[in-house]
C-alpha positions as CSV (number, residue, x, y, z in Angstrom):
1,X,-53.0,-50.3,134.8
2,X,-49.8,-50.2,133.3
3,X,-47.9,-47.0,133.2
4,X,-46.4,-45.9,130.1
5,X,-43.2,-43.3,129.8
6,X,-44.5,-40.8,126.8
7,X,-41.6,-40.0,124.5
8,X,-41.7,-36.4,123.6
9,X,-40.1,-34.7,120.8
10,X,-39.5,-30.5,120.4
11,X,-37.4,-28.8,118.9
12,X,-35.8,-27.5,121.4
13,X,-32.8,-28.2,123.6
14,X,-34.1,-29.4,126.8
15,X,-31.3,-30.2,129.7
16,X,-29.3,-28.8,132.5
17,X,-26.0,-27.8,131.0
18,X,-22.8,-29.0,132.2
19,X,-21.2,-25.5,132.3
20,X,-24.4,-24.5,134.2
21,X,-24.3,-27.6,136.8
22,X,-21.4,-29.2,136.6
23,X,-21.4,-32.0,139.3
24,X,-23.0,-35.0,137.3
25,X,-24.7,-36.6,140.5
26,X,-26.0,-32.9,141.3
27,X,-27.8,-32.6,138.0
28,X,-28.8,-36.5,137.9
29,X,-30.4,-35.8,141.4
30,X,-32.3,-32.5,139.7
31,X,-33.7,-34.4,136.8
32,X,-34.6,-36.8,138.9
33,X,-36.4,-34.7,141.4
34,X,-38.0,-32.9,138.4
35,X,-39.2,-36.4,136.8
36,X,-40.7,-37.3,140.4
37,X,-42.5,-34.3,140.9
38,X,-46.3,-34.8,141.1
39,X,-47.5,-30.8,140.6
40,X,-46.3,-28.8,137.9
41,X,-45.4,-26.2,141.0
42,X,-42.8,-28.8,142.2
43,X,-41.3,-29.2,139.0
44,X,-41.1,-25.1,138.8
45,X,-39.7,-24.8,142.8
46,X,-36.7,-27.9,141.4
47,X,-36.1,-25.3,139.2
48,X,-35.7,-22.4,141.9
49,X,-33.7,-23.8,143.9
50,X,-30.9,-24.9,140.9
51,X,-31.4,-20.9,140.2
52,X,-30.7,-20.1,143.6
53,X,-28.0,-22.1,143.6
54,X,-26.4,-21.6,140.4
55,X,-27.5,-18.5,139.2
56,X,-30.3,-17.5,136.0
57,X,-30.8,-20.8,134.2
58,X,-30.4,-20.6,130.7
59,X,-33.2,-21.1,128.4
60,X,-32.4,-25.4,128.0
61,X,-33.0,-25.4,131.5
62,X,-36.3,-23.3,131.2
63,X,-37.1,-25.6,128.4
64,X,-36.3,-28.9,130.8
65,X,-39.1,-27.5,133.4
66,X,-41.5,-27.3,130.5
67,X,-40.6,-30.7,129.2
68,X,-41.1,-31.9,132.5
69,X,-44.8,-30.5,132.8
70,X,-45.5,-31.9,129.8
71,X,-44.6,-35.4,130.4
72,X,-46.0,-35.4,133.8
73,X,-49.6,-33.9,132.5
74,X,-49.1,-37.0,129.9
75,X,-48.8,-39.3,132.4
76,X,-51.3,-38.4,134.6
77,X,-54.3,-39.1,132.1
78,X,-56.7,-41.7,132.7
């Protein structure tokens, strides 16, 4: 079976800001964590401990979590 990366299009602005996380191998190591995730609840605790860490995320950070559900319910179709 071959495993296909769906591309997903909202309007909406979904990332970890550089003013929010500023280390770029911190926030590459988030989104990557976040795209790894098998349970939506991993995807939501990534995004706990970045709020613990750094504060309220703001809303593009919300939307990354969502994002991140949605591609991983995607994937996980038969």
């Amino acid at each position: 079976r071959l495993d296909v990366e769906p591309e997903i299009k909202l309007p909406v602005t979904a990332v970890l800001p550089e003013t929010y996380v500023p280390e770029p191998m911190r926030r590459l190591a988030f989104y990557q964590r976040m795209a790894q995730s098998v349970t939506d609840e991993e995807i939501f605790d990534v995004l706990g401990e970045i709020e613990d860490r750094y504060g309220h995320a703001p809303a593009e950070a919300h939307h990354l979590a969502e994002v991140m559900v949605i591609r991983r319910r995607l994937r996980a179709r038969p």
